[in-house]
Structure formats: C-alpha cells, structure tokens
One Martini backbone bead per residue (centre of mass of N, CA, C, O) as a GRO file, in nm:
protein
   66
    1UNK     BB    1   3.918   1.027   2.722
    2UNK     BB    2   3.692   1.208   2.635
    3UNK     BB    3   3.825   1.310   2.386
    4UNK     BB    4   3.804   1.044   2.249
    5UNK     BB    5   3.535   0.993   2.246
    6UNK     BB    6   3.404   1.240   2.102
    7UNK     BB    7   3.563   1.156   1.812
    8UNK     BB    8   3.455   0.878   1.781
    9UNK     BB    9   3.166   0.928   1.751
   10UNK     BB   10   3.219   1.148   1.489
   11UNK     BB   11   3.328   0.897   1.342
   12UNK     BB   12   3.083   0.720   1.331
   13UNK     BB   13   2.881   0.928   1.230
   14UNK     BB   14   2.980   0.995   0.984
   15UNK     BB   15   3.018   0.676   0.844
   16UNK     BB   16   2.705   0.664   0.841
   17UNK     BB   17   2.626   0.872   0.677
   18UNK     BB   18   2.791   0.817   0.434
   19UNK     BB   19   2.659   0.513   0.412
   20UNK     BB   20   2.350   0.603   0.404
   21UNK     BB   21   2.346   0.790   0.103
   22UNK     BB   22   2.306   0.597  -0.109
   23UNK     BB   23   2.006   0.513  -0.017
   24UNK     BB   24   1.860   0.748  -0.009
   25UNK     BB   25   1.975   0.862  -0.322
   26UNK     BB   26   1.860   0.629  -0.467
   27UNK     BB   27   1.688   0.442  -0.675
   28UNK     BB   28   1.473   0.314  -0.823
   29UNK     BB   29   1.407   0.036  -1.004
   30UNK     BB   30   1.280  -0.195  -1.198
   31UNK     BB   31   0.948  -0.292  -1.269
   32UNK     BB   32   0.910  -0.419  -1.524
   33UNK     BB   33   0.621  -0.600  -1.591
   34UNK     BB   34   0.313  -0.684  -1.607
   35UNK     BB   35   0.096  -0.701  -1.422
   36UNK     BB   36  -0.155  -0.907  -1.281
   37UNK     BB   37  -0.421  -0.966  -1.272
   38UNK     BB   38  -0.702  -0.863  -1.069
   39UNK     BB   39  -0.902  -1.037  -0.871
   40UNK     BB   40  -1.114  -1.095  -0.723
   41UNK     BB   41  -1.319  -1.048  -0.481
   42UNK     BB   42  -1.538  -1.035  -0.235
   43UNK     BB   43  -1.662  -0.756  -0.261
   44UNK     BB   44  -1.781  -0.776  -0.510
   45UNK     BB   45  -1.974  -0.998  -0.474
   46UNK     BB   46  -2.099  -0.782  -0.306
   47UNK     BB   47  -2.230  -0.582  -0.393
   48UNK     BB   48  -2.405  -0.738  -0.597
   49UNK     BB   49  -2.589  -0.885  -0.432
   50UNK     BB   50  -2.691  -0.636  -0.298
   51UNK     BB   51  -2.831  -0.532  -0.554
   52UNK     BB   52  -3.004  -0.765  -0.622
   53UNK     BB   53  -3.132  -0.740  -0.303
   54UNK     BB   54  -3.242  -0.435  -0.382
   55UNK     BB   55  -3.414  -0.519  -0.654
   56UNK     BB   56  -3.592  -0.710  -0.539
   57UNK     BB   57  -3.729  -0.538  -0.290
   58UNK     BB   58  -3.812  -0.298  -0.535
   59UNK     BB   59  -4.006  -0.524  -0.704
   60UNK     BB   60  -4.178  -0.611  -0.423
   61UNK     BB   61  -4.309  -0.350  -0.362
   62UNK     BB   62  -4.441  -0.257  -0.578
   63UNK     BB   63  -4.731  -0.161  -0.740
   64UNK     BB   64  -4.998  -0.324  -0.867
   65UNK     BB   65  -5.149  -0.423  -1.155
   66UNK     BB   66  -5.496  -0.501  -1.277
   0.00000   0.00000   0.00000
C-alpha cells in the first residue's frame, strides 16, 4: 500500500508538471492596438496649483521698488 501511494503520488507529480509547463514557457499574446490617452489625475492638478500658490508667495514676498 505505501508502494502504491509513493508511485501514485509521483506521477500525480509528473502530470502537474508536464501540465503546467505550456503555461509557463507560453509567449504573451498581442498587446493590441495604441492605448488610449491617458487622462489627467488629481495629481497634476495639484502640482500646478501648488506651483501657482508658490509663485504667488514669492511674488508676494519680494521688496518693492519705489
């Protein structure tokens, strides 16, 4: 009976293995056609608008001629 599990088991194994084996050296497939733009996020929102409310403190700070 152990005799009978231990073959059982490697070729359970074996099977597993050749099975998976088209997986795993498969190619990836075709990326397709040109992705679509890619929208603004918040991000950039923010990055400008910290920009301007920088240049506005530095504008704001800067010694006036008379």
């Amino acid at each position: 009976m152990n005799f009978v599990k231990k073959v059982l088991s490697v070729i359970i194994f074996l099977l597993l293995v050749v099975c998976a084996t088209p997986d795993v050296f498969g190619q990836p497939g075709n990326p397709g056609g040109d992705p679509d733009k890619v929208p603004i996020t918040g991000l950039e929102y923010l990055l400008v608008s910290g920009g301007i409310l920088g240049g506005y403190k530095l504008f704001k700070k800067r010694p006036r001629k008379e």
